[in-house]
N, C-alpha and C positions, 0 to 999 in steps of 0.2 A: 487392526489398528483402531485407535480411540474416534469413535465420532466425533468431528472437530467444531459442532456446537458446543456439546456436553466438555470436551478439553478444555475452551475457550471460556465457559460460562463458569467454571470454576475456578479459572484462573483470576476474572475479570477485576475482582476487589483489590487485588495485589497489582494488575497490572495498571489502574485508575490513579496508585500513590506511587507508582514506581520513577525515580527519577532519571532522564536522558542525559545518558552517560556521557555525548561527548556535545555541550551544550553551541559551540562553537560552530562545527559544523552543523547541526540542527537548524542553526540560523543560518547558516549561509546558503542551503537550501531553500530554509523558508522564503526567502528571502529571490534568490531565484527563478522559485515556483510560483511567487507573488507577481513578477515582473512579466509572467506571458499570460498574465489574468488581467482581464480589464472589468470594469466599473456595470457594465451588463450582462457579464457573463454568468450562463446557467453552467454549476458545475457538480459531478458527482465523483466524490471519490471511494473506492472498494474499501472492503478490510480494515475502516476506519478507525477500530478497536472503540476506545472511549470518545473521539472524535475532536482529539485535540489539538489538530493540525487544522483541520477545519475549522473548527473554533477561532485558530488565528487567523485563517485566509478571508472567513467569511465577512468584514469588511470590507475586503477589496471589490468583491464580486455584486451582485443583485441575487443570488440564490445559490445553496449549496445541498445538496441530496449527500446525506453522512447513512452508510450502508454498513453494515457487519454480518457474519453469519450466528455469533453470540446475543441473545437476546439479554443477557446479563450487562453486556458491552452498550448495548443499545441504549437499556435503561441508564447506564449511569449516562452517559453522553445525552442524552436528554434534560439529565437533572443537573449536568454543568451548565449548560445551553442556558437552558432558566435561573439559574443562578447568577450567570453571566451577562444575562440580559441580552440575548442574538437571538433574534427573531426572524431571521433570512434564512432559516436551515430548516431542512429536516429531517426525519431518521424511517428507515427500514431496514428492517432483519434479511435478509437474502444471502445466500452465496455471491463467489465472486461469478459465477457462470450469467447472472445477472438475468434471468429469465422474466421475472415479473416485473421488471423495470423498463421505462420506455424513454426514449429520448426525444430530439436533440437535443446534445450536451456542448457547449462551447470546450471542454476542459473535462477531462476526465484523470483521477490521481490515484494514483495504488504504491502507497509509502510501506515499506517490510511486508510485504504481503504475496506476491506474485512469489517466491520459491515456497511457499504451502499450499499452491493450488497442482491437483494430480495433472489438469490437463489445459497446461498453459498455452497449445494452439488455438484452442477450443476458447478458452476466457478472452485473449488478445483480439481472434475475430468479433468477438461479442463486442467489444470497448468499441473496434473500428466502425462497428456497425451502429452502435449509438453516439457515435460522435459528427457534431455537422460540417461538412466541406471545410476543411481548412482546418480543423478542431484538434488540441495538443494533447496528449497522451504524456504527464508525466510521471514519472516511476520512479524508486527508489527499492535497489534489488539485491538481496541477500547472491553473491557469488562468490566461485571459491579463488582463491588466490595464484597467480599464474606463477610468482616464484615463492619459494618459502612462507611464509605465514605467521600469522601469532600463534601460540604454545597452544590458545584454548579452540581453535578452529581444529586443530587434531585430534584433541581430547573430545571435541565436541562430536568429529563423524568416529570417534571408538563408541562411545556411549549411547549415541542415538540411536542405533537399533535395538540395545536393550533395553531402552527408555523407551521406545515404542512400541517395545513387547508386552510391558506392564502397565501401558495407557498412558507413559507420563509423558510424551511426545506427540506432537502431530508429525502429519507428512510432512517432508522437507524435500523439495529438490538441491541434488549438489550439481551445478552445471554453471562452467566458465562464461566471463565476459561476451567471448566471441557466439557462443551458442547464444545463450539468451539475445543479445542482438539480432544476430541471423535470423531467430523466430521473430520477434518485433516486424522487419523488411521481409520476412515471407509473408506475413500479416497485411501486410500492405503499407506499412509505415515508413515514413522516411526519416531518419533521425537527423535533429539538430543539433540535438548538445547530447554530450555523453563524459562522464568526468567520475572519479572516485574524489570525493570530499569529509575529512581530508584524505590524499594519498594513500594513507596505510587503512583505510576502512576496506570492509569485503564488499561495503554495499555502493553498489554502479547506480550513479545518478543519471539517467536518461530521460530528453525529450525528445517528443517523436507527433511529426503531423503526419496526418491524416492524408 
């Protein structure tokens, strides 16, 4: 399977203009996730891609650590940042396993990212473990659909293992609502919100303390 820096780092120009297909829910999320952030909080979010989610939070907070394991990813989220004029952030290259990073984090965020990691027990205790007492875990989770589905979520697990025989794929996990939660509360978390937005999306919005 493709090393999923080298995936990512060639993907990274296309994914920097690509536009958020369902703008609606995007912000109702953001939006959200902006409300269990307060005005001092230190916050890092994983798998930040080009970092422009943080880019919008980073007002709300006192500091934002924007992480990817694509160094192509990193660079441009950098040059939005300064272009933008947000001075509250910063960036590093790492996986989501999150080794070289240190905490306390008030807030820790991992938006479309958590079903690409091989070992999502392993990454969830890392988050618990640098997050400080009382500290929110929120998520935004590629899962697959409990009844029927759209056309391209079938299409999508026909093709994905032959796309990932030729490098054009990363890992994917495909694992329902209830699993991925269950791992969350084996982790140690305790969820507060948990919601698909809108409804017909595959990706499970969850917050979860510490």
């Amino acid at each position: 399977m493709i090393q999923a820096a080298k995936f990512w780092d060639g993907v990274a120009a296309k994914y920097a203009t690509s536009e958020i297909k369902d703008p609606e829910g995007y912000q109702f999320t953001l939006e959200r996730t902006r409300s269990y952030l307060g005005s001092q909080d230190k916050v890092l979010e994983i798998g930040a891609g080009t970092g422009s989610t943080a880019l919008e939070l980073a007002p709300a907070v006192e500091h934002i650590t924007i992480t990817d394991v694509s160094p192509e990813m990193i660079r441009i989220g950098k040059a939005k940042a300064d272009e933008q004029g947000i001075g509250n952030v910063d960036f590093q290259v790492t996986d989501a396993k999150l080794h070289d990073v240190g905490g306390p984090y008030d807030a820790i965020l991992a938006h479309n990212v958590l079903h690409l990691v091989e070992d999502l027990p392993g990454v969830l205790g890392r988050v618990r473990d640098l997050l400080a007492p009382g500290g929110v875990f929120i998520s935004k989770t590629f899962c697959k659909p409990t009844q029927g589905g759209p056309w391209f979520y079938y299409a999508m697990r026909f093709a994905l293992p032959l796309m990932q025989m030729v490098g054009k794929a990363p890992y994917v996990a495909i694992m329902s609502v209830e699993e991925f939660e269950a791992i969350l509360t084996e982790q140690g978390f305790t969820i507060v919100e948990s919601g698909n937005f809108p409804a017909k999306e595959l990706r499970r919005y969850v917050v979860a303390r510490r």
